[in-house]
N, C-alpha and C positions, 0 to 999 in steps of 0.2 A: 893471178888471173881472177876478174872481179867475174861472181858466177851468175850464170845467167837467171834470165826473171821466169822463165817459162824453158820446162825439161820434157825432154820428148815430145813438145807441141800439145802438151795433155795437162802437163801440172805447173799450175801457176804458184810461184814463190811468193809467201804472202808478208811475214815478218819473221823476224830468227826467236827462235825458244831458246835455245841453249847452244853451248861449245862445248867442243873435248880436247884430247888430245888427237884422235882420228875424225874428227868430223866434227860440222858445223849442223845442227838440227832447224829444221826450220814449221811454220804454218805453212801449209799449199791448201789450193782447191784443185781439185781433181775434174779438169773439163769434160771427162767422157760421162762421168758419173755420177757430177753435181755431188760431189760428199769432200770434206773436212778429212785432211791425211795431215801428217805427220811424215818429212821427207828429210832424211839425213844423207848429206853428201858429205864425201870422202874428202881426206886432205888428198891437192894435188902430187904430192909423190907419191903418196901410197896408190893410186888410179894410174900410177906412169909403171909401175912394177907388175909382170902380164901375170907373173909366178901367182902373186898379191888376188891380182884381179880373178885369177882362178881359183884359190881358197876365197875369198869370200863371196864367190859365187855360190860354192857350193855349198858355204855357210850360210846362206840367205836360200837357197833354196828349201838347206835342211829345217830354219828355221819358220820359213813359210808355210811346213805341215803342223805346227804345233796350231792348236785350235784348243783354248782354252780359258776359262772367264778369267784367271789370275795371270796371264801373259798377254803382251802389246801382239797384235795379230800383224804379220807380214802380208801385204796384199802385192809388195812387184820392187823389180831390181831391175836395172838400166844402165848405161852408160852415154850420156853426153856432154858434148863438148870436152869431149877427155878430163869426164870428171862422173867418176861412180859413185852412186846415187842406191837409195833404199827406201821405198814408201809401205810408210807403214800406217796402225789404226792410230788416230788422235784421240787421246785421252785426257779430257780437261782435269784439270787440279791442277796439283804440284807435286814434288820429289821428299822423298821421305829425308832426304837433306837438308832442304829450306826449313822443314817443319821444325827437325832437330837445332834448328840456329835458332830458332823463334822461340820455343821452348823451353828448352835446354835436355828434359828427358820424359820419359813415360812412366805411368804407372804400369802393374802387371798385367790389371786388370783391361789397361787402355793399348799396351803392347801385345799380349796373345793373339787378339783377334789378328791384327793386323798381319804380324809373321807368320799364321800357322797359314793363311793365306800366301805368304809369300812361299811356305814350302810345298802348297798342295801346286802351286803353279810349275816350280822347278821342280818339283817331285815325278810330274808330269813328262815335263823333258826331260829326264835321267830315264824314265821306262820307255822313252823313244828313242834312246840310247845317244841324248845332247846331253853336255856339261856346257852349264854357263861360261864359266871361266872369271867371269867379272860382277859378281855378288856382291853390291854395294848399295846403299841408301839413294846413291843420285838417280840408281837403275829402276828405283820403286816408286810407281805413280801410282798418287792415292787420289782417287775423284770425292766431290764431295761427298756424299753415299757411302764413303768408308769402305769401297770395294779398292781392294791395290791390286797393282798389274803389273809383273817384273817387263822389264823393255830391254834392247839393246844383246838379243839374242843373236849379233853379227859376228861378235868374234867365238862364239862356242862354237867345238869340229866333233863331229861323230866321233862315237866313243870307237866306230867300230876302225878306223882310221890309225884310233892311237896304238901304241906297241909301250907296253908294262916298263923295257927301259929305255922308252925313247928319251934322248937328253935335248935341248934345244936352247940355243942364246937367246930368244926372245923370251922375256918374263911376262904369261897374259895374266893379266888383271892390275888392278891397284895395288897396292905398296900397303896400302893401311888396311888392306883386307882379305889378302892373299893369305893362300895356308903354306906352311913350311915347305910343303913341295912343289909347290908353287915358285917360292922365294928360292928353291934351289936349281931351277931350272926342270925340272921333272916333269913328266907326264901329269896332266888334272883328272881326276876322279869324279865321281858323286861326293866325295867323303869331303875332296876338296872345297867345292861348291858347301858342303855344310857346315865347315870349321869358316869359309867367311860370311854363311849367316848368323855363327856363334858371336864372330865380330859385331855383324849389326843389334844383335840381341845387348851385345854387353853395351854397345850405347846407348840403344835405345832406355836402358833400368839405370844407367849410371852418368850418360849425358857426357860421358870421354870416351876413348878408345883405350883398348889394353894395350896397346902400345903406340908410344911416339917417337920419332925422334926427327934430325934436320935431315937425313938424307937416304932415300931410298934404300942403300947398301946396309944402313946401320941398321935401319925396320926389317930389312929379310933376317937380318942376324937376330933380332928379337923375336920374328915370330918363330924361327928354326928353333931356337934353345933356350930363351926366354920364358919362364912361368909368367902366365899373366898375373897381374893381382886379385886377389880373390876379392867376385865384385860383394858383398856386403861389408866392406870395408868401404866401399864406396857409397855407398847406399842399403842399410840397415834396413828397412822394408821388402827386400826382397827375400822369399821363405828360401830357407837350408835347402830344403829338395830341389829348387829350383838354381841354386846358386850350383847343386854338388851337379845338373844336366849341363848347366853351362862349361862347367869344366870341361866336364866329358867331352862336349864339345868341340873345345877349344884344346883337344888333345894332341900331342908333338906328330903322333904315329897313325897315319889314317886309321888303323886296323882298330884304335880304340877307340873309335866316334864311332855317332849312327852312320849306315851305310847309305843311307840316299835320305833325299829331303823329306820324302813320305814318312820315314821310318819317325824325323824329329819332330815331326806335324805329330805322327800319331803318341807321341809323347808330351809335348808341350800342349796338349787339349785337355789332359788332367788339370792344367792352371787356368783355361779357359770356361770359367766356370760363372756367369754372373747372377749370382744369387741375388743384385736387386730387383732382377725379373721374377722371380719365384718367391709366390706368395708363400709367407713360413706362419704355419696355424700356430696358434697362441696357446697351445698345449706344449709347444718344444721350444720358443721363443724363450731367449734368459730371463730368468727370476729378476725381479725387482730387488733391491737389499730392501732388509727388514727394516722397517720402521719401529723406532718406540711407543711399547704400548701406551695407550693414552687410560687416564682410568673413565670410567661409566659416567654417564653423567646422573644426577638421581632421579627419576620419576616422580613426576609430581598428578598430582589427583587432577586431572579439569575441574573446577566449579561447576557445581550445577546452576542450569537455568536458572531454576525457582528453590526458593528455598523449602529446605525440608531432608529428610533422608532422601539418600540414595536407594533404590529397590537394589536388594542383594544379584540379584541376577544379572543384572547391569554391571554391577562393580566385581562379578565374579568374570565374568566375558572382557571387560576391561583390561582385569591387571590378573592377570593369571603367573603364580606365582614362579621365579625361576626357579627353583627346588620343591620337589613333590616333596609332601609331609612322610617322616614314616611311618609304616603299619604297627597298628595296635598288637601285642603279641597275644593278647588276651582275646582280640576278635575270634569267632567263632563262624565258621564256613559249614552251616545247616546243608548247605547243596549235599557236598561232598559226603559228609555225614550220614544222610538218609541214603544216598546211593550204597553207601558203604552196610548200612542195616539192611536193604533191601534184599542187596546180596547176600549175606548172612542167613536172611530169612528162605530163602528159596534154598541153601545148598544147605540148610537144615532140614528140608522136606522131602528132601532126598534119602536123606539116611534110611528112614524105616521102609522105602520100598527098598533099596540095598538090599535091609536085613531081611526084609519078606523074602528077596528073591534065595537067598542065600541060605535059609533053613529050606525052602521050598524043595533043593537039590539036594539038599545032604540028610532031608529026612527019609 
């Protein structure tokens, strides 16, 4: 069924942005409110399933309290023409996906910013008690401004919902970014959500993914038991410390990752560090290598004006010599001398009043 141009009498369908496998996204204008939305409508079966329509009702409600500059804001949920519908904030740029095709990878310096924002946004939702479930590059809109904004908070379900063994045949997220308990059917975490921003990390430094293969089934089996490869084999520019966090990461067992996306924000800001901002005083700045000394060149006398000698006093102000002459040993220091007799002389004039005083008593 071809969807209609105008939903709810309010929102006009302008051009299509993107596709998924649930939904087609599109441009709308918003006639009650004169503003630029963002409106993704559901594929028709999953809008014909009531079960369906009630979870992600209540996933679209949950995700329409999250208010925060690194997440797509939800403003309204609907259903017509039997076809469910989601309007959300329009975020001009692109998807950290296109970037990655264009590029190929990032430096560290040009990746931290970007992620640690991605985890302060999800980090946000985890303290709301949301898991994304589908933490992926196509999820992350980066505007020109360099501000990114995780979107497509529709399939994450309160934390408070899930049950520790809950098991379910539906696998939510992608294939190439899901965490091991994800690929096994399991309940999703915080932990989960941060073993697939490990995933975006490791492409974003290395421009592949830690794993591939042709068929959904065989990538859950890689990321279940699979060691990824250690990315400085992939890319030598990335520091040890940073390579030994990605692991951690990108660990088999949630209990050995960071527990929420806050916790890897608050770790991955040790690398976000750009020192071309900060002025470095020239007191601590690296030493030059030593250059070879050169020898002196010789001094040579100015010519005088007019012919005739030079006055001594001139030519002593002039060229003052680099080595002081040394002292004559035979010079003679009168100062000290006379100070030296002077005293002499006084503590000689002393003596006979002593001796006065001293017969004085004892005669």
């Amino acid at each position: 069924m071809t969807e209609p141009t105008l939903l709810n009498n309010r929102y006009r369908l302008e051009h299509r942005l993107g596709s998924g496998g649930m939904a087609v996204v599109y441009q709308a204008r918003d006639l009650t409110l004169e503003r630029t939305v963002a409106i993704k409508v559901l594929r028709e079966d999953f809008s014909a399933d009531s079960a369906f329509r009630e979870r992600f009702h209540q996933e679209a409600k949950a995700a329409a309290n999250l208010t925060h500059p690194n997440i797509v804001t939800v403003h309204d949920f609907g259903l017509d023409a039997g076809r469910l519908f989601i309007v959300m904030e329009y975020v001009p740029g692109t998807d950290l996906k296109t970037i990655l095709q264009q590029r190929g990878r990032f430096t560290v310096e040009e990746a931290m910013p970007l992620i640690i924002q991605a985890c302060a946004g999800i980090g946000y939702a985890h303290r709301a008690g949301l898991v994304h479930c589908d933490v992926k590059p196509h999820n992350m809109l980066i505007t020109p401004d360099k501000r990114l904004k995780v979107a497509d908070f529709g399939i994450a379900r309160a934390l408070a919902s899930i049950h520790p063994d809950e098991k379910t045949d539906v696998v939510w997220g992608s294939p190439q970014f899901f965490s091991p308990e994800q690929a096994a059917g399991g309940a999703p975490s915080p932990a989960s959500d941060v073993y697939s921003l490990g995933v975006v990390i490791y492409e974003m430094l290395t421009g592949q993914l830690p794993f591939t293969a042709e068929s959904a089934t065989e990538l859950a089996r890689l990321h279940r038991f699979a060691p990824p490869p250690r990315p400085r084999q992939v890319n030598p520019h990335i520091p040890p410390t940073l390579e030994q966090v990605l692991l951690k990461i990108l660990s088999k067992e949630p209990s050995q990752r960071y527990r929420t996306a806050d916790q890897l924000g608050r770790v991955l800001m040790s690398f976000n560090r750009p020192t071309r901002l900060v002025a470095v005083p020239e007191a601590i700045s690296e030493p030059e290598p030593p250059q070879p000394r050169q020898p002196l060149p010789p001094i040579s006398r100015p010519k005088p004006q007019q012919p005739g000698p030079v006055p001594p006093v001139h030519t002593a102000a002039a060229f003052r010599p680099a080595v002081e002459p040394e002292e004559n040993p035979l010079d003679v220091d009168w100062i000290t001398w006379g100070l030296a007799l002077l005293a002499f002389i006084m503590l000689g004039g002393l003596i006979p009043l002593w001796v006065g005083i001293i017969l004085l008593y004892t005669s």
